[in-house]
N, C-alpha and C positions, 0 to 999 in steps of 0.2 A: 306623349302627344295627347292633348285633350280631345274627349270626342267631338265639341265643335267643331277643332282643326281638322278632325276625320271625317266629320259630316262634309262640310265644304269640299273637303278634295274629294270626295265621294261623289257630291251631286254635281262639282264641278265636270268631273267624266261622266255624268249621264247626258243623254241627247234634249236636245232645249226644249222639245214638246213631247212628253208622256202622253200613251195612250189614257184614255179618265176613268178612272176608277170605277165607272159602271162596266165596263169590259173586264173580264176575268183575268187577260193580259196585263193590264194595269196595274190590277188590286194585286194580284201575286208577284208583279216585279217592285211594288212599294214595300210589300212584305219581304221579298229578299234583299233590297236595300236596307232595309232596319235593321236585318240581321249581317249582312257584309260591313257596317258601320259601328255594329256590337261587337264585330269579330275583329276585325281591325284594331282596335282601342282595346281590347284582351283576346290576342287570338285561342282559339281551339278550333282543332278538326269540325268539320259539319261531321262525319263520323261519329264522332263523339259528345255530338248532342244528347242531353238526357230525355229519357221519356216525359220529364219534367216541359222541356220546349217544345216538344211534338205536342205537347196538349196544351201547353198556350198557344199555338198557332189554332188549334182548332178551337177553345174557346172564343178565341177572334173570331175565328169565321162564322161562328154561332151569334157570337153578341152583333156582330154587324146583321145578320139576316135578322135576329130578332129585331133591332134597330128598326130594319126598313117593314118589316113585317108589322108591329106592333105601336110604333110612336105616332103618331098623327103628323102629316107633314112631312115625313121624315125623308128627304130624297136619298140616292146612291150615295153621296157624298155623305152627307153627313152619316149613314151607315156604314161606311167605309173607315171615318173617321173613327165611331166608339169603337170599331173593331183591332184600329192600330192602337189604340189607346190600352185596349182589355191587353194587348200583344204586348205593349211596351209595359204593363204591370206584370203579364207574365216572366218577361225577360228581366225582369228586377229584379222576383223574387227567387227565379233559378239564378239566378248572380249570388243573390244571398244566400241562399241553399249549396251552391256549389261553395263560397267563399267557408260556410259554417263547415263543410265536410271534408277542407281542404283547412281547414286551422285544425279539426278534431283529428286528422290523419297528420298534421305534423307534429301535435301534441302530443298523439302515439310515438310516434317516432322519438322525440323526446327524452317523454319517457323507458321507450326505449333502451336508447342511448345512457340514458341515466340508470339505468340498470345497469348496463354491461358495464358503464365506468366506474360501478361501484362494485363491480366484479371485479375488476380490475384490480382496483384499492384493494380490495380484501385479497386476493391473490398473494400479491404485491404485498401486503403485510403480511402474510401468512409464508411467503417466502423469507422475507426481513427476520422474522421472528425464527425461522430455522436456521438462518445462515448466523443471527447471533448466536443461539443455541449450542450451534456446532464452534463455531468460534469460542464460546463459554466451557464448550468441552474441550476443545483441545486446549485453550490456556489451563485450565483445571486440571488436563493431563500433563503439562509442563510444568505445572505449580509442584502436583505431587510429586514427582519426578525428583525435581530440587531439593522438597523439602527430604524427602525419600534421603536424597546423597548427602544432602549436610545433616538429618540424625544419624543418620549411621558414621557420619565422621566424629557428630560431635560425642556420640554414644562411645565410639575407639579413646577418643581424645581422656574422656572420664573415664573408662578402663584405665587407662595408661595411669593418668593422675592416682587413681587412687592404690593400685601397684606401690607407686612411688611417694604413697602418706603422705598425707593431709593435713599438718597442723592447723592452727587455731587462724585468724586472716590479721594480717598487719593491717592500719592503715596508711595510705600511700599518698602523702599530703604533696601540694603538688612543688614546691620548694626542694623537696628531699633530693638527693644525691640518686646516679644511677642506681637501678634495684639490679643487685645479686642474688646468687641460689635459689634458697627457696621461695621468697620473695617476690623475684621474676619470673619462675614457676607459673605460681599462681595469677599473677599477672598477664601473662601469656595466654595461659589458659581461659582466663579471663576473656580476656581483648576477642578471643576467636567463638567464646560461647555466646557474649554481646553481638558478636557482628563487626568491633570494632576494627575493619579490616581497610586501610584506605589505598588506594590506585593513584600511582605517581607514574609519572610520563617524562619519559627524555624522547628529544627527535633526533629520526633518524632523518637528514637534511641531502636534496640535491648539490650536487657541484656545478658549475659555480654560483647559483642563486643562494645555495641555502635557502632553501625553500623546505619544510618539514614535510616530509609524504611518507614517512611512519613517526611510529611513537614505541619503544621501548616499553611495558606496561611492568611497573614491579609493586610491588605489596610491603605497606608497613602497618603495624601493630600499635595501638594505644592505649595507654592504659587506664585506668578510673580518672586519672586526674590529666589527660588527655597528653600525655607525654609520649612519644615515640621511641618503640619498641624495634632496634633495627637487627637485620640478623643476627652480623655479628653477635651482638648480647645474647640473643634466645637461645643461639643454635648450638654452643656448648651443653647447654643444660637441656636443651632438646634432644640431643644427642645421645646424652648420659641416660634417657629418662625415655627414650623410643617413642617422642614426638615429631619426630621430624613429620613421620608419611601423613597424619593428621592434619600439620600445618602445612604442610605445599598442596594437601589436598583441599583443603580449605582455600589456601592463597589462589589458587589458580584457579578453582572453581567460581572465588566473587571476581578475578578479575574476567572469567567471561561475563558471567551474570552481568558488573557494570556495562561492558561493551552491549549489551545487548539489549538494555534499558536507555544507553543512553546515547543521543544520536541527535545532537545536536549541530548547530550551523557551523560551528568548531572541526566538526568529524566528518563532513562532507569530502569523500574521496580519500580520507585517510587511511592507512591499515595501520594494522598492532602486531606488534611480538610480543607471544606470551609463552614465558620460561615453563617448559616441562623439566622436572628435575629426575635425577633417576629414582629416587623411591616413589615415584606418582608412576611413572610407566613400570615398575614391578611390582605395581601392588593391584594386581587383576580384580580382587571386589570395586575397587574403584575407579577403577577405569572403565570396567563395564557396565557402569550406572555414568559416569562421567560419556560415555559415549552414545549412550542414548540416551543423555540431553541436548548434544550436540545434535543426533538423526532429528530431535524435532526442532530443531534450528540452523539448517543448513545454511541461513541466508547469511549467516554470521563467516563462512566460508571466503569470501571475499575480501575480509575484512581483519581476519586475525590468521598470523601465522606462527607455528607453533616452533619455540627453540628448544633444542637439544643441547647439551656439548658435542663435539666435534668426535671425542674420543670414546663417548658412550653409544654415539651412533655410527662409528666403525664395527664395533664391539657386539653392539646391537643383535639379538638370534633370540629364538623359542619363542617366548612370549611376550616379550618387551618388542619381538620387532613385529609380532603379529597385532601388536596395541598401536604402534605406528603405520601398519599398512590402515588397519582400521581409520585413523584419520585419512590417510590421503583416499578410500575410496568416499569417505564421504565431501570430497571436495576440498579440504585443508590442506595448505603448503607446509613445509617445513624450511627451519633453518637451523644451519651447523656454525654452533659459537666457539670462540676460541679453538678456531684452526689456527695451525702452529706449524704444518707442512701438506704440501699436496700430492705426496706421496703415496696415491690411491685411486681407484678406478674411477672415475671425476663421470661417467655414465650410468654406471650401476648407482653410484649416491642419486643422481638425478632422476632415475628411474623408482629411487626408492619416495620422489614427493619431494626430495630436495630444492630448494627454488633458491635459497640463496646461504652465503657462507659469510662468515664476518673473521675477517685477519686484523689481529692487530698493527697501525700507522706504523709503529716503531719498527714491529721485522721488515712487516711491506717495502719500508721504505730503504729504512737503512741496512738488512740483510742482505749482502753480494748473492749469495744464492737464491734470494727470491728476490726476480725484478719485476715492479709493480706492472707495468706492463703486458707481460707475460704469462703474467695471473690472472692479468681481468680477460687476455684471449682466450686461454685455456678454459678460464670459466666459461667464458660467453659462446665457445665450441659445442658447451656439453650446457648449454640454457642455463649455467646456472648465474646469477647478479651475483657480484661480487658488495661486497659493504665494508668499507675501510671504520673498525673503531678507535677506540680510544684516543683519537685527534684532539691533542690539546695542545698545539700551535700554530703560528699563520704560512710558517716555514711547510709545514706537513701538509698543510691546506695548496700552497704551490706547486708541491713535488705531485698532489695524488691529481690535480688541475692537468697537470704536464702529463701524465699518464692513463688522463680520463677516464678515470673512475670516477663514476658517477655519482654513487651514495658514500654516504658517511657519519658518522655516530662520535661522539666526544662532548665534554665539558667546553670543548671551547664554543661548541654551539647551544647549548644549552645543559643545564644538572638539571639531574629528577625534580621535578615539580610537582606537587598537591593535585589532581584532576578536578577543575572549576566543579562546582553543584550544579549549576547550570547547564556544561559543557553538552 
């Protein structure tokens, strides 16, 4: 609203004949019209007028008396006049005086503000900077950890080799025929001090979609000239030579380590089985480093289930079954391969972490004394999933349908495969 528009509705509500400004009456109700007209157009309290207004009102009233006192000529009015006049320069310059104290007090404020926000930022970095810190620590305490369990494996692995002599190194062109003895020895040996360890995947697939909602996770070996190393081959000679606990300690430990690095749009909702063989659960140096790497990777819990044989974990006592409790308190499932009869306390299994069992199609199916049926109730009594393997027909695929079992594992739904780079 302009102050003209405020003048007008102003003098529009005053009465149509003012007393005249030679009466005190006058002079002082034109004086608080000029200010009810300032106030209006920027209100503030009369309250909180400054001392700044109180003494333009009274140099007004000094310059109008000087006016009529001193000018020649000079009637009421026109003394009246320089006196709103000296009035209206005072009320300017307290506009300007309040407007300059009222930009310097928000510039403070401002300022202020730009202080605490740069408190903030520095906070706020100073936080960021600890929580990487700590984050830097604890990957640094997981790095060591690893690196900690594979020198000490690979330290055992060179003990063992050199036990069992060292000749002079063949080389291993990549044309040549499978390598034997000593040979593949070294090769082995080889392939696990490289790292050369690769993670292959079979699924385990729902019925009846075939839909994959695990992956079998197994470990093969390569060697300089990038040929696969499969157990069968090694594990005689591993055998002979006391590498076995070395090499499943190694296998099993990169197939968590991949699981755990790699997590891609592939592995969304997926889980894993990963083979515990019996010389990794008796062999307490390394399980006890292999377990607290798992404690600083629980999240991995979810996601990988840890297989036995069915017959080593009946068997199970001392300290193999106290490396097994060890998994399941820290959140790990297990599972029992190659059952062959359920001739056993199907609760206490399940109590021991147990989560699922895998019977071969062929007994399941076509053994009179075990009806597929039957099995999957029993199981599903005592929580445990049943998993139908080695299905390699469409026949098999029918019969486990008709007796709705759920999951299932076989060649006919997929063989081991390579795990993408990407994956």
């Amino acid at each position: 609203m302009t102050r003209w528009r405020v003048f007008r509705m102003r003098m529009a509500g005053l009465p149509r004949s003012l007393p005249p400004l030679t009466e005190p009456k006058g002079f002082w109700l034109t004086i608080g019209a000029v200010y009810a007209i300032r106030e209006e157009a920027d209100p503030m309290p009369f309250a909180a007028l400054s001392m700044f207004h109180a003494a333009s009102v009274l140099f007004a009233a000094a310059a109008a008396v000087a006016a009529f006192n001193l000018v020649p000529d000079a009637g009421v009015n026109e003394a009246a006049f320089v006196g709103l006049c000296v009035l209206l320069l005072g009320v300017t310059l307290a506009e300007g005086a309040a407007r300059r104290m009222e930009r310097r007090t928000l510039m403070e404020r401002i300022d202020l503000e730009r202080r605490e926000r740069e408190a903030q930022y520095r906070t706020v970095a100073m936080l960021t900077s600890e929580i990487e810190t700590l984050q830097q620590s604890r990957d640094k305490g997981e790095l060591v950890a690893e690196m900690r369990l594979v020198r000490s494996q690979l330290s055992r692995l060179k003990e063992r080799a050199d036990e069992a002599g060292r000749p002079a190194a063949i080389p291993l062109p990549a044309p040549a025929p499978p390598l034997t003895g000593q040979p593949l020895l070294e090769a082995t040996t080889e392939a696990l001090r490289e790292n050369r360890i690769d993670l292959y995947l079979q699924p385990v697939v729902r019925l009846p979609q075939r839909r994959a909602v695990f992956h079998e996770c197994l470990t093969r070996l390569r060697d300089g000239a990038d040929r696969i190393i499969t157990p069968d081959q090694y594990m005689p000679i591993a055998e002979d030579r006391g590498l076995v606990n070395a090499i499943d300690n190694l296998s099993l430990f990169r197939c968590v380590q991949t699981l755990k690095t790699r997590r891609g749009p592939d592995m969304a909702g997926i889980g894993f089985f990963c083979n515990l063989s019996p010389a990794t659960l008796d062999d307490d140096e390394f399980f006890d480093q292999f377990t607290e790497f798992l404690a600083g990777n629980r999240d991995l819990a979810d996601r990988i289930v840890f297989e036995v044989e069915a017959a080593r974990l009946l068997d199970a006592g001392g300290r193999m079954q106290a490396n097994l409790d060890a998994l399941r308190r820290l959140g790990f499932r297990l599972s029992a391969d190659h059952v062959t009869s359920l001739d056993m306390d199907l609760n206490e299994i399940a109590a021991r972490g147990v989560a699922f069992m895998k019977i071969d199609a062929g007994p399941l199916i076509g053994d009179a004394s075990m009806s597929a049926g039957s099995v999957r109730e029993r199981l599903q009594a005592a929580r445990t999933t049943l998993i139908a393997s080695m299905v390699e027909s469409e026949d098999q695929v029918v019969e486990l349908v008709d007796a709705e079992i759920g999951l299932a594992q076989g060649y006919l739904f997929g063989e081991p495969r390579p795990m993408r780079p990407d994956a």
